[in-house]
MIRO-622322 format. One line per 4 residues: number of its first residue (from 1); their letters; for each residue x, y, z of C-alpha. Coordinates in nm, 4 decimals, m for minus. Each point is the difference from the previous one (the first is absolute). Layout:
N
NUM	A	X Y Z; ...
This chain:
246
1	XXXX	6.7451 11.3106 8.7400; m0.0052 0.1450 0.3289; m0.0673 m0.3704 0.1651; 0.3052 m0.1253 m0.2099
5	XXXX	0.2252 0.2594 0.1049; m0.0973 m0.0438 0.3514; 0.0802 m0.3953 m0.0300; 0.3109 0.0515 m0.1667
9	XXXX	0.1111 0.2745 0.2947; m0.0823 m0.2926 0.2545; 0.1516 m0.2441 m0.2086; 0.3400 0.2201 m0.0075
13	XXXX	m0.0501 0.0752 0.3910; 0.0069 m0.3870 0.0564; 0.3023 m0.0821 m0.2503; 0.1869 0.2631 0.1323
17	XXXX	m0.0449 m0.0575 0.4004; 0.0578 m0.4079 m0.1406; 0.3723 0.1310 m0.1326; 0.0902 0.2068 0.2951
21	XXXX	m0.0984 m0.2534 0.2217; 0.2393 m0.3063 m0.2529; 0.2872 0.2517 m0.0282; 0.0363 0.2669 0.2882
25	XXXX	m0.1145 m0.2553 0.2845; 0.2099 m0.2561 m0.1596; 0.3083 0.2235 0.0427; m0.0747 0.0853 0.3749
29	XXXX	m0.0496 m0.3132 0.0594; 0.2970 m0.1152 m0.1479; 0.1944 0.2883 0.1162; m0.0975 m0.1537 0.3755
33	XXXX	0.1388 m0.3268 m0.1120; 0.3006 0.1401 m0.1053; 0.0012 0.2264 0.3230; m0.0706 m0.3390 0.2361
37	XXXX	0.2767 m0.1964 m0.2052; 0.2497 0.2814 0.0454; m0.0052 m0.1086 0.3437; 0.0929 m0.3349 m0.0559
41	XXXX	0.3927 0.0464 m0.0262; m0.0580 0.1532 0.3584; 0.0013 m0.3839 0.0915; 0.3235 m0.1608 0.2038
45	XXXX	0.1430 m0.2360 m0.1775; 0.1210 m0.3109 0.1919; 0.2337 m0.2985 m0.0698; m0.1609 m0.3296 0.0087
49	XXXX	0.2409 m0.2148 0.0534; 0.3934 m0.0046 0.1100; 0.1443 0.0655 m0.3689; m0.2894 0.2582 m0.0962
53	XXXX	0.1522 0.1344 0.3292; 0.3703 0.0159 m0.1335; m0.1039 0.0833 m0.3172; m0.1388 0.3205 0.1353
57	XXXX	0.3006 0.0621 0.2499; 0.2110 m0.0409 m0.3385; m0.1861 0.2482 m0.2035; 0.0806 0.2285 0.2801
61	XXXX	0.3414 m0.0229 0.0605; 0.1573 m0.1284 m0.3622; 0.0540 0.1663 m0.2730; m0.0573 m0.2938 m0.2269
65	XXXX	m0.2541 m0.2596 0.0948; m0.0911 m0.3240 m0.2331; m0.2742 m0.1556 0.1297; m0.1129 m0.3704 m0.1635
69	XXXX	m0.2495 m0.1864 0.1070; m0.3361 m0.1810 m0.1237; m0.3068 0.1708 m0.1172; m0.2240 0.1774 0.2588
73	XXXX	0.2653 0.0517 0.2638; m0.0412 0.3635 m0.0042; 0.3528 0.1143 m0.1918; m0.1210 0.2438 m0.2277
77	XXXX	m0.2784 0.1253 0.2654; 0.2454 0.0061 0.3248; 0.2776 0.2057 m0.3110; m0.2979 0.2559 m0.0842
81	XXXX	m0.0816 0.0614 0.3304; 0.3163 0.1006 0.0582; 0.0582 0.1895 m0.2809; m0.2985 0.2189 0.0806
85	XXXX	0.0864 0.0447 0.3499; 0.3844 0.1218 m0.0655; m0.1806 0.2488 m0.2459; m0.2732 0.0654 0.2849
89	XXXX	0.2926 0.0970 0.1778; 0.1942 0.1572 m0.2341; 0.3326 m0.1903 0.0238; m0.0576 m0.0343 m0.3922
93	XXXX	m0.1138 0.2113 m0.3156; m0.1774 m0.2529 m0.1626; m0.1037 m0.3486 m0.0854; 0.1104 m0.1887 m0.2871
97	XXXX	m0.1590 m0.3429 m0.1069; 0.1482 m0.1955 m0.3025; m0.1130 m0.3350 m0.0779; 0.0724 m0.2832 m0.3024
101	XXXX	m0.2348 0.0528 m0.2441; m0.0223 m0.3937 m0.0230; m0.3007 m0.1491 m0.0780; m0.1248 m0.3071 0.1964
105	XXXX	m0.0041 m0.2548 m0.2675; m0.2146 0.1934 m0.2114; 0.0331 0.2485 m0.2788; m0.1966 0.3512 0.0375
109	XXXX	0.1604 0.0905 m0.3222; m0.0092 0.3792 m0.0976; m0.1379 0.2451 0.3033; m0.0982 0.3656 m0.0759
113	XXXX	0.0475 0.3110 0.1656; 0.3028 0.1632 0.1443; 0.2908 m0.1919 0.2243; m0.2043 0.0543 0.2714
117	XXXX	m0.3228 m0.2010 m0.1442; 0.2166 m0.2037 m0.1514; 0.1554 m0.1543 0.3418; m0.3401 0.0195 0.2005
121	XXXX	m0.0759 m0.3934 m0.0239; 0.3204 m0.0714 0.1044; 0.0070 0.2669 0.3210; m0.3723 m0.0614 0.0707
125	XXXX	0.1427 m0.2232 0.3001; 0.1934 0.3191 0.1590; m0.2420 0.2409 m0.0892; m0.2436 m0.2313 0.2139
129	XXXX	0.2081 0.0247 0.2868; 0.0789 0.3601 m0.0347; m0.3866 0.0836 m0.0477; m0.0651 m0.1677 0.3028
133	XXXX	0.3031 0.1719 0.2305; m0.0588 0.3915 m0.1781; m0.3531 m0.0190 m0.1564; m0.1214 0.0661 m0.3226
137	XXXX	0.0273 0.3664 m0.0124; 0.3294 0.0319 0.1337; 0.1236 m0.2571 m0.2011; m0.1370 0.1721 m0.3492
141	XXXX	0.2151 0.2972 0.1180; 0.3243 m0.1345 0.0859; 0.0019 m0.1775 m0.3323; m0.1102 0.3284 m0.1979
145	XXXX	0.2911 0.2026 0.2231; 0.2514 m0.2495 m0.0253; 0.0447 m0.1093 0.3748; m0.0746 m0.3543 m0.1014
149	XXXX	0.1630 m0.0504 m0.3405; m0.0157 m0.3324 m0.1975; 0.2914 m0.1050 m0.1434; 0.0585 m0.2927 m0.2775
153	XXXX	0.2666 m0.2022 0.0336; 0.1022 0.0030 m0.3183; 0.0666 0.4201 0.0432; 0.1304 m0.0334 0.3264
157	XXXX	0.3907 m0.0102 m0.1442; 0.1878 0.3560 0.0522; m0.1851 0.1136 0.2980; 0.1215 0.0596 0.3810
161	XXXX	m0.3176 0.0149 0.2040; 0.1033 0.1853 0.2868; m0.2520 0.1095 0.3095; m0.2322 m0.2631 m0.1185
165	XXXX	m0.1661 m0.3231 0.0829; 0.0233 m0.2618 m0.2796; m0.1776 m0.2865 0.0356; 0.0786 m0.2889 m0.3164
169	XXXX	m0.3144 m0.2409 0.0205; m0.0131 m0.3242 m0.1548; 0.4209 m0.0371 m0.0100; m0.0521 m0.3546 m0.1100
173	XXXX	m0.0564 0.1160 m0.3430; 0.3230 0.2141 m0.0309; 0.2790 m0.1732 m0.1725; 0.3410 0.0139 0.2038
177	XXXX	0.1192 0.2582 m0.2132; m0.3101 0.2161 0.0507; 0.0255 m0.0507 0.4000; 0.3580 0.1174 m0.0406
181	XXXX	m0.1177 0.3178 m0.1835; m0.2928 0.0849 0.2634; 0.1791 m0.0233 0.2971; 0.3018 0.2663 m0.0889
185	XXXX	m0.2715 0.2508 m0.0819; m0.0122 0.0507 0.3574; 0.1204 0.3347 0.1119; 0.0687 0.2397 0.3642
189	XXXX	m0.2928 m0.0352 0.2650; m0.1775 m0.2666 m0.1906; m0.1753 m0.3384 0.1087; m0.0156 m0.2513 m0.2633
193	XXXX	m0.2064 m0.3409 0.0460; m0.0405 m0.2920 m0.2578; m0.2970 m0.2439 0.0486; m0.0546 m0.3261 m0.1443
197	XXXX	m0.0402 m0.3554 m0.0110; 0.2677 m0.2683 m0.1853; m0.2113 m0.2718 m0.0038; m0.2575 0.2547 m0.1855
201	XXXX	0.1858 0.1137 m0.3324; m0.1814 0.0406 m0.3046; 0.3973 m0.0413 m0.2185; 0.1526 m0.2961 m0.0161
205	XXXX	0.1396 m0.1024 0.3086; 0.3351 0.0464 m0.1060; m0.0251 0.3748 m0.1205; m0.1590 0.1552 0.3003
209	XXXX	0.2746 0.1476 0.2426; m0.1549 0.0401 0.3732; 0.1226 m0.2689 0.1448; 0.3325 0.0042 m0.1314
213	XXXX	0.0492 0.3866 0.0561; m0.1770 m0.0724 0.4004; 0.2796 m0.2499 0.0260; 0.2788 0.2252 m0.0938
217	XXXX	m0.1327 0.2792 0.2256; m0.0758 m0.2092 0.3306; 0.3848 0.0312 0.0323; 0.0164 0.4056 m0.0198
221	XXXX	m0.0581 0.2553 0.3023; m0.2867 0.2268 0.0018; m0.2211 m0.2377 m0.2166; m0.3051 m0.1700 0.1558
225	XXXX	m0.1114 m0.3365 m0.1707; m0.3007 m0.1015 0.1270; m0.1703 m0.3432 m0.1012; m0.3618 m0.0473 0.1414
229	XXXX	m0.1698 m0.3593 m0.0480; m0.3302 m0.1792 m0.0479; m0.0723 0.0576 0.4316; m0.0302 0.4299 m0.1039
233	XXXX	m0.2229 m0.0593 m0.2488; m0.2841 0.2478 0.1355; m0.2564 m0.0697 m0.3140; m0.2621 m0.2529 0.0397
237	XXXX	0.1267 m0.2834 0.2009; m0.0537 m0.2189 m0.2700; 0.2806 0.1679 m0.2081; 0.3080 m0.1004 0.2378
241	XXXX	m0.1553 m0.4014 0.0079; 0.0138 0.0239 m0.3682; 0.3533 0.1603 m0.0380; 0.1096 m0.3279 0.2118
245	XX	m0.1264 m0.2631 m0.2551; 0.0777 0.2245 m0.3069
């Protein structure tokens, strides 16, 4: 008995040093991943070419900034970067993202959880890019204090969003009607900047309002329209050759 108990001890000395060593280590060590990454927004971000350049300048100085261009020319990365430096700096209160909840050709069909959950695979792309300029840490708590608020289209209708950034991704898949809608949300002290790509709508081509509503606003003071092209395409090279023959 006294040979079992004495195994069994040892046994529970090892199983127990094994968990502390899974769990607690684990969460120093990612605690000092989360530390190192917290760092990360730190980084100076730089235009790569001339119209990542005045896209930038725009964000600055407009209040309203539509931005179109191809995939991987930095749009919605060059808008979030912005939008956490003006909160950085505390010209605004808070961030709010809204984004079509379109699906790419595909049907997800029902998604559980609460709004928030819900619109996660559609705002993965911005929560990329805001993970990478804030961290993970200090992103978790601007979402769970509301200084980064996500914001469905479809309830955006009513509100006046002043002291705030606003950044509408993926404008392509708005309808005219629903571009209309978003942009007289904006309110005092507030930037606003739509992203998107024409050529890239998952409606028919017919229904989705960017281009027409860029058009219409080209014309009107204090608006910004930006239109960036296959040559600011800073993703693999291989992505701008293929946007020429596609």
């Amino acid at each position: 008995m006294a040979k079992r108990a004495t195994r069994r001890a040892r046994t529970e000395t090892v199983e127990t040093a094994r968990i502390h060593t899974l769990v607690f280590d684990a969460d120093r060590q990612g605690a000092a991943n989360d530390a190192n990454r917290d760092q990360s927004y730190l980084r100076k971000v730089r235009p790569r070419s001339d119209n990542q350049r005045l896209l930038m300048e725009a964000i600055g100085k407009q209040a309203l900034t539509l931005a179109l261009g191809p995939a991987g020319t930095g749009k919605t990365y060059l808008a979030i970067t912005a939008a956490v430096e003006a909160l950085e700096a505390g010209r605004i209160a808070r961030i709010v993202l809204s984004r079509p909840a379109v699906e790419a050709g595909e049907n997800l069909g029902y998604l559980p959880g609460n709004m928030r959950e819900k619109l996660d695979p559609y705002l993965r792309p911005l929560y990329d890019a805001l993970n990478d300029r804030m961290g993970p840490k200090r992103l978790r708590s601007a979402l769970d204090d509301g200084t980064i608020q996500i914001a469905p289209v479809a309830f955006m209708r009513g509100r006046t969003l002043n002291n705030a950034f606003v950044l509408i991704d993926e404008a392509q898949n708005c309808t005219y009607g629903q571009l209309k809608m978003l942009l007289t949300r904006l309110g005092w002290h507030s930037t606003m900047v739509l992203t998107g790509d024409p050529d890239q709508t998952d409606l028919l081509p017919e229904l989705s309002g960017l281009s027409d509503i860029a058009r219409r606003l080209e014309a009107v003071d204090d608006v910004a329209v930006v239109r960036l092209t296959q040559a600011d395409v800073v993703r693999h090279p291989l992505v701008g050759r293929m946007l020429g023959v596609l």
